[in-house]
N, C-alpha and C positions, 0 to 999 in steps of 0.2 A: 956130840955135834948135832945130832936131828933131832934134842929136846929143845937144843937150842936154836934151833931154825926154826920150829914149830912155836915156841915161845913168842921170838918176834911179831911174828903178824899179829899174834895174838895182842900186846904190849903195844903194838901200836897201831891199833882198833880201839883198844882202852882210853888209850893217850888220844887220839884223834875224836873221842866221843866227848871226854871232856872237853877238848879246846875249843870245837863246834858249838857246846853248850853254854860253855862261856862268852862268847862275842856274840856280836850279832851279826854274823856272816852269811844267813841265810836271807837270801832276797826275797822282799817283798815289797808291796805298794802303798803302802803308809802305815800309820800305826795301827793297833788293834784298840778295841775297844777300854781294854782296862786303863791303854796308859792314857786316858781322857776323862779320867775318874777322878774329882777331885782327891778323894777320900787316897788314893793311891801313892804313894811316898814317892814313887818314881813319874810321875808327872809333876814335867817343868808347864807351867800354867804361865806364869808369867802375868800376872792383871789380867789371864782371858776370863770372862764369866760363862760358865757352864747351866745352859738354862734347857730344862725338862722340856720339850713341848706338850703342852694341853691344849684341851679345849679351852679355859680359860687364857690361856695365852694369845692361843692364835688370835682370839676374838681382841683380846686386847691391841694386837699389832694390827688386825684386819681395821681397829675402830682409827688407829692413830693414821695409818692411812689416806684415809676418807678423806683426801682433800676437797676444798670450796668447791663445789659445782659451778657451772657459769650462771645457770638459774638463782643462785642465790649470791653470788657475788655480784653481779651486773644486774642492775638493776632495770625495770621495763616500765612503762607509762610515759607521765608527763614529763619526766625529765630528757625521754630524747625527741619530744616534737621539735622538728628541723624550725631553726636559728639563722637568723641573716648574718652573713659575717663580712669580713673585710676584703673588698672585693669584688662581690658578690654584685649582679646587676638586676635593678627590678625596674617595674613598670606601674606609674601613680595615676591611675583614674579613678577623677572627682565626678559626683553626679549635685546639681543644683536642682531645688523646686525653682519651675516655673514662677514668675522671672526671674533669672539668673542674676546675679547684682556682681558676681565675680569674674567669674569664666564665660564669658562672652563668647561666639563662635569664632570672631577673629581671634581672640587673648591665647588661646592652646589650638594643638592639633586634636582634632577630633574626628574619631575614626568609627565608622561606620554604626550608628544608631540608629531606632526608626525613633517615630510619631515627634512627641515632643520634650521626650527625656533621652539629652543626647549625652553622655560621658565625657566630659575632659582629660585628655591623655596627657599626660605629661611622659616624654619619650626618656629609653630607658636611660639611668643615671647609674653610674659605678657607686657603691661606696665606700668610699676616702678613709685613707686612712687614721682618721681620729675614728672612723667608725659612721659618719654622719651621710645624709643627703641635704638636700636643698628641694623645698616645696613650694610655691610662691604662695605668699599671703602667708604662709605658715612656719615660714623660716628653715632653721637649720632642724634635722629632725634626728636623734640617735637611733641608728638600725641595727649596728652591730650587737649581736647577741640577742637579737629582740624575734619574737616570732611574729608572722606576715600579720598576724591580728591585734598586736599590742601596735605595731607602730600605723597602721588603720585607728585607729582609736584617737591614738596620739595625734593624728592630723585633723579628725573630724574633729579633735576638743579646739584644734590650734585656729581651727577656720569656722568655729562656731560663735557667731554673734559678728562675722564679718561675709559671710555665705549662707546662701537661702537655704536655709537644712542641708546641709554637705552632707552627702555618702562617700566613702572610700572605698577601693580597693584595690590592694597591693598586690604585684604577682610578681613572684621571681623568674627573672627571665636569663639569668646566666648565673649555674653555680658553680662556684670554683671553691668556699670554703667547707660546705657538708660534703665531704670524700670520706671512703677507708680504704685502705692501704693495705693489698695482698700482696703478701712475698712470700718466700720461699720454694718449697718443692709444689708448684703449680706450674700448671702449661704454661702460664703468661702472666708474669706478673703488672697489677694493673690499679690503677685508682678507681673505685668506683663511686658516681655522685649518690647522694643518697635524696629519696625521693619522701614528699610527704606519705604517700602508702606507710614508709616502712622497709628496710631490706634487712634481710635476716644472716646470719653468720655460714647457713649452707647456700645464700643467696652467692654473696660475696666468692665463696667456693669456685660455683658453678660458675660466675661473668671471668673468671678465672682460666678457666676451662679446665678444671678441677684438676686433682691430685696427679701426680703421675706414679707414686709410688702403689701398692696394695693398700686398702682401706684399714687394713686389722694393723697393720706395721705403720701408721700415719697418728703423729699427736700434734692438735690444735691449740697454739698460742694466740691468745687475745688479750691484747694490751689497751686499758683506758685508761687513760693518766700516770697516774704511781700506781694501780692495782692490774700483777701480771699473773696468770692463769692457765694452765694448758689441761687437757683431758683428747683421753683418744677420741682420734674419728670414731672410730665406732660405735662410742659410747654417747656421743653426740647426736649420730642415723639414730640410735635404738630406742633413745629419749630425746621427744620431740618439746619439751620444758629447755635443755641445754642448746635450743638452735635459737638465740635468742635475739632481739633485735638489736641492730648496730647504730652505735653511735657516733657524732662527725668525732674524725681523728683517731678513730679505732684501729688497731694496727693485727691483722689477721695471717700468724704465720703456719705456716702447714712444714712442720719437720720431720723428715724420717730419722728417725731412731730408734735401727733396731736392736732391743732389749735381750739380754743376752745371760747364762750362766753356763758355769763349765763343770762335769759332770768327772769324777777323779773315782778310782776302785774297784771294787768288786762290782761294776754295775755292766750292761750290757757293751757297750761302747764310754770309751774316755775321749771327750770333745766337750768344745765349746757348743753351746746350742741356741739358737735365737729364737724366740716368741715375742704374740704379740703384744700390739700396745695397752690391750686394755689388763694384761697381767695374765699368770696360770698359775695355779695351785703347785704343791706340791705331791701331789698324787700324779698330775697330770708330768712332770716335769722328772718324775720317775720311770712316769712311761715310755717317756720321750729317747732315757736311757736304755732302753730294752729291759729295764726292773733290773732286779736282784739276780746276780748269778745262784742258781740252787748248788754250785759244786763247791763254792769257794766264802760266800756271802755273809755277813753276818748282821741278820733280820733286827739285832739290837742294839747295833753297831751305826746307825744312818747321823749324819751329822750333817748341818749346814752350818758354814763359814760365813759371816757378816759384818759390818760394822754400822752399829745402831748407834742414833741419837740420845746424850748420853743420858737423858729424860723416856726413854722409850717405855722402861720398865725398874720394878724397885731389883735392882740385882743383888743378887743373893751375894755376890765377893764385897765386903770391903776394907781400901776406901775405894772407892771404885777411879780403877785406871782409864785414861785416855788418850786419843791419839793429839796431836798438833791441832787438828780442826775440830775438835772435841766430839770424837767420834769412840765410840768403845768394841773392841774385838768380842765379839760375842758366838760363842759354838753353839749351836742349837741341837738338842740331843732326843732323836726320835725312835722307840719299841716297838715295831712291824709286828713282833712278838703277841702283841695286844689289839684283841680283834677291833678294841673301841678308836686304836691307833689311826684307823683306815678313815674315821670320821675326820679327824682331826688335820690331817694328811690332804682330805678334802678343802677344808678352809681355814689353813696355812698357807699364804701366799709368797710364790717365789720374787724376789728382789732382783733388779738391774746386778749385774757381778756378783752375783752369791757361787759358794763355793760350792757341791754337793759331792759328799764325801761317805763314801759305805766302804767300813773294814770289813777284813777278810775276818773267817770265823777263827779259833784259837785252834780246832782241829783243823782246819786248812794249814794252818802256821805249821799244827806237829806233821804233819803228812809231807810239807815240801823238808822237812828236819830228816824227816826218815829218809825220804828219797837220794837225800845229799848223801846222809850215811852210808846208806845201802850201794849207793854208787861207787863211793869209796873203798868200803870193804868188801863187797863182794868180789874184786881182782885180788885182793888179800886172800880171800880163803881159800879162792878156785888156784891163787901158789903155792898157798899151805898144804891144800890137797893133793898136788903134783910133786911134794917132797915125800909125801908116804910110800 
């Protein structure tokens, strides 16, 4: 009877060590490293593509990146000297040589000249909607789209050989078609006129009464036409090429969005984390997690979760799978292991929703196996021992 008492605990200590070994009953926080190895039989992959990171990588994903700056997309010079538009109100003084054969001092209003070269004013005129004015002597004259010096021109050719050497000059005296247009996260959203000076895209900001959000957590949308644009504030302040002049109809939006990934495992804290707009490495974005647990950790285990453009890189699976929006699941698989890692790590940059993922080590995995065991059997033995 007491071999056979003695026997059971024993028998099923046995039995309990196998069925442990068999299931996966022992809790942890995601997988380990092996099972995200292609080469591994027991990894379900499913079309993810399992890509190394390099130095050759990152730089690749850092160059694809590299969106249009506004310096090089929005173009600067002659294309934005301010334009009469529809609308828009000016002011027409003629100057005649002595004698005058046209403009007589009763024929217009003439306002304040000295000696004997007095101006003829012509008081201000809207222009209509086909875009025109009315000049006498010179007829209907097209203004819209025209700069203050083309439609001067236009008049002294229309009044020349009927006016003693005609001078022009045009002045816009009410503008309502050269505006941009600030919205969003600004104190005051506002049209601002734009001047011949020039107004610039931190101009527009400021008549705004600039951002209300933090400048590192702010991205700058500027819309001309069909070509639309965004780059952080910040990156805008830092480079004084990207504050670029505004053009009429420009559409200048200031949006927070702030950029975010969520940090899962063996790392200091499990949270979501927000950074700013101009982006952080993944060095930085490790530290943000309080790094690597030294008890639990494994340095060869770091992974990031993303879904790349399915042109991003030649991936190494194929044919290569996609999502709906032709997006591809891609794990990125980083060796902390490798001291040349830590360059790499530097510039590798983290993405809006990326996942970051660090398995535990394989001996963290056997240590919570034992611990389960030991828990179990050790009330077994401390019985078996009280039957002797």
């Amino acid at each position: 009877m007491r071999n056979r008492v003695l026997n059971f605990p024993l028998a099923g200590i046995v039995g309990l060590l196998l069925f442990l070994s068999g299931c996966g009953s022992i809790p942890t926080s995601g997988f380990i490293r092996s099972d995200a190895d292609p080469k591994s039989t027991q990894a379900n992959l499913n079309g993810i593509q399992i890509v190394d990171v390099t130095d050759r990588i990152a730089k690749q994903l850092f160059d694809q990146r590299q969106t249009r700056q506004f310096s090089d997309a929005f173009v600067t010079g002659d294309s934005l000297k301010q334009l009469i538009g529809k609308g828009d109100s000016v002011e027409v003084s003629i100057w005649e040589a002595p004698p005058a054969t046209l403009f007589s001092q009763g024929a217009v209003d003439f306002r304040g000249a000295a000696g004997g070269s007095r101006p003829a004013t012509i008081p201000d005129q809207m222009v209509n909607s086909d875009g025109y004015i009315s000049v006498p002597f010179a007829g209907r004259i097209m203004a819209a789209g025209q700069s203050l010096q083309a439609v001067e021109t236009e008049i002294v050719k229309r009044l020349t050989g009927k006016a003693n050497q005609p001078e022009v000059f045009v002045r816009l005296t009410k503008n309502v078609s050269s505006n941009v247009t600030i919205v969003g996260e600004v104190a005051n959203s506002t049209r601002l006129p734009l001047t011949p000076g020039g107004e610039r895209l931190l101009d527009a900001l400021a008549a705004a009464g600039g951002v209300r959000q933090p400048v590192n957590k702010m991205t700058i949308q500027l819309t001309r036409g069909e070509s639309v644009l965004a780059m952080s504030l910040d990156s805008i302040i830092r480079d004084p090429r990207q504050n670029v002049l505004l053009n009429r109809g420009d559409v200048v939006t200031a949006m927070f969005q702030p950029l975010s990934f969520t940090a899962l495992g063996a790392t200091g804290k499990n949270e979501e984390i927000n950074f700013e707009a101009q982006g952080i490495s993944l060095a930085q974005a490790l530290a943000r997690t309080g790094g690597l647990r030294d008890e639990r950790s494994d340095p060869q285990g770091v992974f990031i979760f993303r879904f790349e453009p399915a042109n991003a890189l030649a991936w190494p699976r194929q044919p290569v799978v996609s999502t709906a929006d032709g997006k591809v699941p891609v794990i990125y698989r980083i060796d902390l292991r490798d001291p040349a890692s830590f360059f790499v790590a530097q510039s590798f940059q983290m993405n809006n929703k990326d996942l970051l993922y660090v398995s535990n080590a394989p001996i963290a995995e056997l240590q919570k196996f034992l611990n389960v065991v030991f828990s179990v059997t050790y009330p077994l033995l401390t019985a078996a021992q009280s039957f002797k």
